[in-house]
C-alpha angles and dihedrals in degrees: 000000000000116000121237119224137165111270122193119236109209136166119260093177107047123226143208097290103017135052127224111288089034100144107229103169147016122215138178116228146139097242091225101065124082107291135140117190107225114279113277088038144097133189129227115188107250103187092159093038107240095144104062120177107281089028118103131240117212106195103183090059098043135083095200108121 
């Protein structure tokens, strides 16, 4: 049975009000069922909650998977 833990949705094309690794959403998943975040965003796994809604995500600093 898959664990279900918090991901972080956060924007990978910037948009009018918010820059890429803005995090727009929070959603609990398994990281293994169907799922597709929305188009223009991407997930890390947050387990601990460091990337809140409203917070940013900078991938290419992190070494959050």
């Amino acid at each position: 049975m898959a664990t279900v833990e918090t991901y972080a949705v956060y924007l990978t094309t910037a948009t009018g009000t918010n820059s890429v690794g803005y995090v727009v959403d929070n959603v609990l998943w398994d990281g293994a069922s169907a799922w597709t975040p929305p188009e223009g965003t991407a997930v890390v796994a947050d387990p601990d909650r460091k990337y809140p809604i409203g917070s940013t995500y900078d991938p290419a600093t992190s070494t959050t998977t």
